[in-house]
C-alpha positions as MATLAB code, in Angstrom:
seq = 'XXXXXXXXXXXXXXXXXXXXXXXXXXXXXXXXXXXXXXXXXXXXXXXXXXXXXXXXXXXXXXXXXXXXXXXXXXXXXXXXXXXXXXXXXXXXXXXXXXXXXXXXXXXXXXXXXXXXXXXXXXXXXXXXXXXXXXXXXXXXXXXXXXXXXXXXXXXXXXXXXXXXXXXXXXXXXXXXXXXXXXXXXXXXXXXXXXXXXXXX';
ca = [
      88.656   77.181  125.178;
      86.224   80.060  125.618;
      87.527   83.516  126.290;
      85.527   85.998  127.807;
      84.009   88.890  125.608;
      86.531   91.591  127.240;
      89.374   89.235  126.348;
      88.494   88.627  122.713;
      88.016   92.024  122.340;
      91.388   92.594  124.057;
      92.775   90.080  121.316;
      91.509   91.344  118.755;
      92.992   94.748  119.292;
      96.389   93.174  120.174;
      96.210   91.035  117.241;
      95.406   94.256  114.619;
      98.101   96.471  116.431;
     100.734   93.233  115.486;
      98.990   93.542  112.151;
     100.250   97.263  112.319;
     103.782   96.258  112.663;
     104.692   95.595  109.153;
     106.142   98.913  107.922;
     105.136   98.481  104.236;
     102.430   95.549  105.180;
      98.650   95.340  102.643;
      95.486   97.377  103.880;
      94.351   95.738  106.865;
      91.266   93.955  105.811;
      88.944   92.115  108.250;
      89.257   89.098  106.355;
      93.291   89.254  107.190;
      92.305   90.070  110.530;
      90.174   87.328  110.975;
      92.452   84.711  109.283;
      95.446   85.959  111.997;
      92.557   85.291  114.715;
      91.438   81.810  113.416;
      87.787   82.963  113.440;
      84.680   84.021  111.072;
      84.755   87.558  110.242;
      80.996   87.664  111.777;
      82.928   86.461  114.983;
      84.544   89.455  114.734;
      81.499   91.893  114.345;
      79.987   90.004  117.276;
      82.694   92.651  119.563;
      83.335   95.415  117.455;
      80.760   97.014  114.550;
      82.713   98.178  112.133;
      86.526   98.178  111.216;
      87.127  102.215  112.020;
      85.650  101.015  115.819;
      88.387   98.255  115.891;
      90.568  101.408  115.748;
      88.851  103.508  117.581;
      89.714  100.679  120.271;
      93.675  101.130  119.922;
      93.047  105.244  119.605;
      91.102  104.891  123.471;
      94.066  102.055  124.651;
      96.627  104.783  123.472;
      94.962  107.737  125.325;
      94.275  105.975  128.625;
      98.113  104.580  128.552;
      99.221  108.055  127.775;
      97.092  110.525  130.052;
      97.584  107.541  132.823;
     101.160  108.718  132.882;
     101.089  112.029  131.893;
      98.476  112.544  135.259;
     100.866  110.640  137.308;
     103.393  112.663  136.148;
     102.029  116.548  136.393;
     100.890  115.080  140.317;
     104.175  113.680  141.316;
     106.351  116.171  139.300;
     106.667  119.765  140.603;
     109.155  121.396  138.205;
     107.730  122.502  135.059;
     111.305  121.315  133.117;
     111.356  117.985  134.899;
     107.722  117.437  133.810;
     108.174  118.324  129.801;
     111.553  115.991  130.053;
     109.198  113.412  131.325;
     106.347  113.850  129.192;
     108.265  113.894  126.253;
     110.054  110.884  127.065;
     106.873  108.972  127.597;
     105.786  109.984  124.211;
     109.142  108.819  122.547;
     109.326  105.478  124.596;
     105.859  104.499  124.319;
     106.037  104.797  120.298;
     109.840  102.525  120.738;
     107.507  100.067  122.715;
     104.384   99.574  120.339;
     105.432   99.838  116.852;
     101.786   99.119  115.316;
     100.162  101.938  117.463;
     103.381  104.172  116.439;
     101.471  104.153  112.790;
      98.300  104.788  114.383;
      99.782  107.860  115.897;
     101.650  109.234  112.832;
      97.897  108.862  110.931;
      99.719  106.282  108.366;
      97.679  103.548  109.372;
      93.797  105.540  108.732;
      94.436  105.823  105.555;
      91.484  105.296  103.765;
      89.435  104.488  106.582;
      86.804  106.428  108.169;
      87.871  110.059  108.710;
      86.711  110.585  112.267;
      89.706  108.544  113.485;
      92.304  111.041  112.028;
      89.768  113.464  113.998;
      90.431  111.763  117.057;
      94.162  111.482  116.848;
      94.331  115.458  116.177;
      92.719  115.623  119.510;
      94.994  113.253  121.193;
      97.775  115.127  119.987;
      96.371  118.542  121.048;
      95.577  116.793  124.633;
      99.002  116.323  124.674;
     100.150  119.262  123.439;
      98.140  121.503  125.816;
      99.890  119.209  128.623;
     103.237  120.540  127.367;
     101.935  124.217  127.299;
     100.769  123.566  131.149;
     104.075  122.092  132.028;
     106.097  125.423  130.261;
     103.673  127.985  132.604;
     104.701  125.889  135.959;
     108.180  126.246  134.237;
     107.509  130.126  133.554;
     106.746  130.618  137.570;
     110.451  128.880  138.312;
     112.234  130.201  136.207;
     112.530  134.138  134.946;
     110.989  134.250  131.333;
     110.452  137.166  129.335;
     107.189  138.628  129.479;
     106.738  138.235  125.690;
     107.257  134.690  125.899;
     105.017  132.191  123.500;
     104.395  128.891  125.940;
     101.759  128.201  122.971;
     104.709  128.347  119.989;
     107.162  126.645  122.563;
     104.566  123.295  122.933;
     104.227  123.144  119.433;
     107.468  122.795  118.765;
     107.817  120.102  121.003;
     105.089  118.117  120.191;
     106.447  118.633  116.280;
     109.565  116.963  117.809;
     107.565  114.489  119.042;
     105.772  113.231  115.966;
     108.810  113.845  113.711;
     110.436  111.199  115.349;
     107.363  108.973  115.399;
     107.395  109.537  111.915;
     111.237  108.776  111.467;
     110.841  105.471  113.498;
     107.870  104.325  110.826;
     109.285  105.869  107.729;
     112.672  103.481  108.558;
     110.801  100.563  108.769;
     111.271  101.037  112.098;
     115.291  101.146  112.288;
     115.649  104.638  113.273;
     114.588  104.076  117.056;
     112.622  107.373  118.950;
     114.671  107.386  122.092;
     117.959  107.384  120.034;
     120.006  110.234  120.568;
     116.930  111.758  122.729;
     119.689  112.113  125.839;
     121.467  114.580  123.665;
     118.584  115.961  121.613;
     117.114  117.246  125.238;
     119.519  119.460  126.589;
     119.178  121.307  122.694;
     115.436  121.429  123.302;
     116.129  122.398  127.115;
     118.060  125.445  125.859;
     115.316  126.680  123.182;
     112.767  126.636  125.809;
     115.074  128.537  128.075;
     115.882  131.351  125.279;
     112.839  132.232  126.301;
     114.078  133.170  129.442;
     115.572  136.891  130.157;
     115.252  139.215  132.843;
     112.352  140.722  131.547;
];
């Protein structure tokens, strides 16, 4: 049966981020890729031109699902707190959810392929990063935080959080699950945020 050209490309992305899912699987090939899809891999070039665009595909899918929520979230949300619990979250959950796009996040999956797509991930991450440093200011007007006070070194950290237990989740062949302990890791991560509150 015929599939439209937005659904085959759709496929195809869903099929590679499956792919993805083996913790310790080969080099994705487009050979592979094309024997999981039951098609030529000139079928395949026919919707994306090159391999690193395949991925390029699951880097855009990532950001749109990410920034869709983090939006809805900094509109809805008005405390600065409630928003980074949120956020962060997301980030966690979303990672849980999609196991092959997990790798794509942590950079283990671009290696050796073309270096613009690491590029594009360190944006990502800073995009989401600068969303946590936004969060902290709204945060800074509700709450009383010293006037010294480093939002910048404060989203970092977070966002380090973040991606260490991205990396965790892949390193353990997936075992070691984001959102475990993440209703007691919180409060801890809560409470260094708020150190940087005083009277000052």
């Amino acid at each position: 049966m015929a599939t439209k050209p937005g659904e085959r490309r759709l496929q195809i992305l869903q099929t590679l981020a499956e792919m993805l899912e083996t913790p310790k699987g080969e080099k994705i090939t487009t050979a592979a890729l094309a024997g999981k899809l039951e098609c030529s891999e000139a079928a395949l070039y026919r919707h994306f031109a090159s391999k690193a665009q395949m991925f390029e595909g699951l880097i855009e899918f990532i950001e749109q699902s990410l920034f869709g929520v983090i939006n809805q979230i900094t509109g809805e949300e008005q405390r600065g707190f409630r928003q980074i619990e949120l956020i962060l979250g997301l980030l966690l959950n979303f990672a849980q959810k999609n196991r092959g796009m997990t790798r794509v996040l942590i950079g283990d999956a671009l290696v050796n392929e073309n270096e613009r797509l690491q590029l594009r991930i360190n944006a990502l991450l800073d995009k989401v990063e600068a969303a946590l440093k936004q969060a902290l200011r709204i945060a800074a007007t509700q709450e009383k935080f010293k006037a010294d006070a480093d939002f910048g070194a404060l989203a970092n950290l977070l966002r380090c959080y973040v991606v260490g237990r991205w990396e965790q989740y892949a390193r353990s062949g997936f075992s070691r699950e984001p959102l475990a302990q993440w209703p007691q890791q919180w409060p801890m991560l809560y409470f260094a945020c708020l150190s940087q509150a005083g009277d000052a």
